[in-house]
C-alpha positions in Angstrom: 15.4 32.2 134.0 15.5 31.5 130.5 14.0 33.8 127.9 12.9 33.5 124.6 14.8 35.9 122.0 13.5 35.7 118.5 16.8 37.3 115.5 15.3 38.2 113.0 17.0 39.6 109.1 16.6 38.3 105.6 19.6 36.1 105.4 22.6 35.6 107.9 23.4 39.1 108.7 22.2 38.9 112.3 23.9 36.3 113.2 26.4 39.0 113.7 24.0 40.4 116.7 23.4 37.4 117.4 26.9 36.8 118.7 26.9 39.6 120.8 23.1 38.4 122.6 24.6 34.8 123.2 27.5 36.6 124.7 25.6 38.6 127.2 22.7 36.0 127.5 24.4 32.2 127.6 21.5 31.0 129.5 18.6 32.5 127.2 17.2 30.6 124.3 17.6 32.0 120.5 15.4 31.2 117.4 17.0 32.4 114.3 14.5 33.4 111.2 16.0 34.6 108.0 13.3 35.6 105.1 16.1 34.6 102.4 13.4 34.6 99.8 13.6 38.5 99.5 16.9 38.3 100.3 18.5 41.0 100.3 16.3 43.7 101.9 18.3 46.2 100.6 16.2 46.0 97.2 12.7 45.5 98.9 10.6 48.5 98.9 9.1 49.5 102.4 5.5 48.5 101.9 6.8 44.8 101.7 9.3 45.0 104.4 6.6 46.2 106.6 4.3 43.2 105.0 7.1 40.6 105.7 7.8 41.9 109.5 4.1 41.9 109.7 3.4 38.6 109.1 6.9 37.1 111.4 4.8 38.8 114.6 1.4 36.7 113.1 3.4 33.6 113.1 4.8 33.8 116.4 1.6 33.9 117.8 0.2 31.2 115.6 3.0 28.6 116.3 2.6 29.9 119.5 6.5 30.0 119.4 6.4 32.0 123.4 8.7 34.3 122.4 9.8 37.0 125.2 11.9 39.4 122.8 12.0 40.3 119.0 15.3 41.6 117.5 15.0 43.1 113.9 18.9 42.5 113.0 18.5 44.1 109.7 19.4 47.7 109.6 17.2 48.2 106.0 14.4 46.3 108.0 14.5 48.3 111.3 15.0 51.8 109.7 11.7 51.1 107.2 9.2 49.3 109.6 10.1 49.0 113.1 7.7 51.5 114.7 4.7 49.6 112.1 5.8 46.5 113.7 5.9 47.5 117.3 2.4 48.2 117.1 1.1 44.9 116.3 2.6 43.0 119.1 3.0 43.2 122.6 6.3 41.4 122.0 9.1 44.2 123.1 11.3 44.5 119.6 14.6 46.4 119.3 15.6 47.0 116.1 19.1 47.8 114.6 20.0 51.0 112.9 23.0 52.7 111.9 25.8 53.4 114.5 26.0 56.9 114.0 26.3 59.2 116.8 29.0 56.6 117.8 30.7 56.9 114.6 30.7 60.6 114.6 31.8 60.0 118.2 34.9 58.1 117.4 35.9 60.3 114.2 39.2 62.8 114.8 38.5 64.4 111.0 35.0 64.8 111.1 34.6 63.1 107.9 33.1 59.5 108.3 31.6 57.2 105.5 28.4 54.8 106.1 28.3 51.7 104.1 25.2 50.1 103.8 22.8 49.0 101.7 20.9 51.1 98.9 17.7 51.4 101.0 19.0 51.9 104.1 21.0 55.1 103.0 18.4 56.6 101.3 15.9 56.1 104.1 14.1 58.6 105.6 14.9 57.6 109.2 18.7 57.1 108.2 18.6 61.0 107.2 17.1 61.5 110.3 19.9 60.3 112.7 22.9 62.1 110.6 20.7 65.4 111.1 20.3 64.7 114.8 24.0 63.5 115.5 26.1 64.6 112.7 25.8 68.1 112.3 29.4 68.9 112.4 30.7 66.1 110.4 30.7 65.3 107.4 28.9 61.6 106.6 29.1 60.3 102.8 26.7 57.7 101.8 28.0 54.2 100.4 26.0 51.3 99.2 26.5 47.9 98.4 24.6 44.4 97.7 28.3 42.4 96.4 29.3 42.9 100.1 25.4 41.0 101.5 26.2 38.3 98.8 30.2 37.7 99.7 29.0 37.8 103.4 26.4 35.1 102.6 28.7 33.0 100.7 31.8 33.0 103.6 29.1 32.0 106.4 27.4 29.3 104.6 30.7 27.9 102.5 33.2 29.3 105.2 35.4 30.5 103.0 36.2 33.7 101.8 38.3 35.2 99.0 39.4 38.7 99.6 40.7 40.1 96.5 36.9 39.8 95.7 36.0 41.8 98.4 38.6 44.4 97.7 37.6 44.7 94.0 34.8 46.0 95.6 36.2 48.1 98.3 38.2 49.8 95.5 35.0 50.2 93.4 33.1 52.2 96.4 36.1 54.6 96.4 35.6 56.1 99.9 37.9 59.0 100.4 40.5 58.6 102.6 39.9 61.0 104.4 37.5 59.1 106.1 38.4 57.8 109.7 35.6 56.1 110.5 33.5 54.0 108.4 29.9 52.7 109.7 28.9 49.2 109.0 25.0 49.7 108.2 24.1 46.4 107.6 24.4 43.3 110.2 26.2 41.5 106.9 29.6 43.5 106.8 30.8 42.7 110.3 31.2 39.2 108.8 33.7 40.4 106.7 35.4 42.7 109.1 38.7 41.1 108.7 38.7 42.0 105.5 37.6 45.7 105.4 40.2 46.2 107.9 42.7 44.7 106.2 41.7 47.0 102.7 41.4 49.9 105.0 44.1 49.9 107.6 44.3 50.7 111.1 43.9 54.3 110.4 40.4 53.2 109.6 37.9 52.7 112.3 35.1 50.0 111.6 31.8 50.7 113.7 28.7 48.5 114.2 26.0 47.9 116.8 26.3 44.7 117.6 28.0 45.1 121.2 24.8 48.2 121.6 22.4 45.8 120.5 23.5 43.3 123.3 23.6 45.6 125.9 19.8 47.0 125.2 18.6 43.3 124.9 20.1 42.6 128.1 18.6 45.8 129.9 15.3 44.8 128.5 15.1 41.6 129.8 16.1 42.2 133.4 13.3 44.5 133.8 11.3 43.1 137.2 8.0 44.2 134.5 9.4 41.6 132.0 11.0 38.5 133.8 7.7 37.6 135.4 6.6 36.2 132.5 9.8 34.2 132.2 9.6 30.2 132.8 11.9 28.9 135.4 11.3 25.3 134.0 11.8 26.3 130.1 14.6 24.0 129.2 17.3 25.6 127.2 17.0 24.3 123.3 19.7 24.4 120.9 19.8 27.2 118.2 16.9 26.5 115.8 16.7 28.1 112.3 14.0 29.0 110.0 14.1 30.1 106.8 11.3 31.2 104.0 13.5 29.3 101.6 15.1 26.5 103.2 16.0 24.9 100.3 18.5 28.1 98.9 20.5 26.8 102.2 22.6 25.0 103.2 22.2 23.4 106.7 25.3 21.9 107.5 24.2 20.2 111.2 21.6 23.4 112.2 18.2 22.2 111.7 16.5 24.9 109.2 12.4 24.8 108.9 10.3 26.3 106.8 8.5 29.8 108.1 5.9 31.3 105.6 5.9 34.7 106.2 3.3 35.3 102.5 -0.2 36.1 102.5 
């Protein structure tokens, strides 16, 4: 069987996820959409995440791209409009949100740090889970938008320079008695070689990616859900689409245009 998973974030975060889902599903087909004309999310307001993630489920349908799964790799993205979204298609969708009840899990000190992006810790829903799961800990909030622009440069240019990434590890100051610091955004595990090397061993670096898989992959061996599945789909390569194709660069992965405006 070969299913149809549709990654979804507003540049190359998710490919971080997406990592993980072509771990745990080598025989499934991926499409890869990035709306990196409003990139980054982080300074979109909800009413036009929620348009943008509206439209991606219209165009599905309309390019009639048979997509059996929806993931919203975009923690800003998930924690803002994933239950609007979920409503308008009959597409399962699992979104990403911050890691937590694992981090608080993990921590020894009780005193863990999430780094994300400046909507997704102020979000409602982000409050949410620290008041459900982090009662006895204490969680200080960090964002940053240099760390989504560094991690879009060292994909795309593969190259990464990290005295520029500490400058701005230094600048976030995140006390050290921290012992566990959340990645909130599907960006920063692209630099995880460099936070840990800033941070140190003492330092543990969460994210959802490995969750993420698991949950796709529980999903989509439901009896209710691999009906639908073709057993003649043939497996294509990765394709990606952009809503800016041209602020890009392809190197030998084919990137098409995706409008998500109205």
């Amino acid at each position: 069987m070969s299913p149809h998973v549709l990654v979804f974030d507003s540049g190359i975060g998710g490919t971080s996820i997406l990592q993980h889902l072509e771990s745990k599903l080598p025989h499934a087909q991926f499409s890869y959409v990035m709306d990196n004309a409003l990139l980054p999310y982080g300074l979109q307001s909800e009413a036009v995440i929620k348009s943008r993630l509206a439209a991606l489920v219209t165009r599905i349908k309309e390019l009639d791209l048979q997509v059996d799964l929806i993931v919203i790799a975009c923690n800003t993205a998930s924690t803002a409009a994933l239950n609007a979204t979920r409503q308008l298609t009959n597409i399962p969708i699992v979104g990403v949100v911050p890691a937590i009840k694992p981090g608080v899990l993990l921590s020894s000190s009780k005193h863990i740090a999430l780094l994300a992006t400046p909507a997704t810790s102020s979000n409602a829903y982000t409050y949410g889970l620290i008041e459900e799961f982090a009662q006895n800990c204490k969680v200080d909030l960090h964002h940053s938008t240099v760390l989504v622009s560094l991690a879009e440069a060292a994909y795309w240019q593969q190259e990464l320079d990290n005295n520029v990434v500490f400058a701005e590890l230094q600048t976030l100051n995140i006390d050290q008695s921290v012992d566990v610091i959340v990645l909130g955004c599907t960006h920063f595990p692209i630099l995880k070689a460099a936070l840990a090397s800033f941070y140190g061993s003492n330092v543990k670096l969460v994210d959802s990616g490995e969750a993420i898989a698991r949950r796709v992959l529980s999903i989509l061996a439901h009896p209710n859900n691999t009906k639908g599945f073709s057993e003649e789909r043939i497996k294509k390569p990765l394709q990606f689409y952009a809503t800016a194709p041209d602020k890009v660069r392809s190197d030998d992965r084919v990137i098409l245009q995706l409008n998500l405006s109205y």
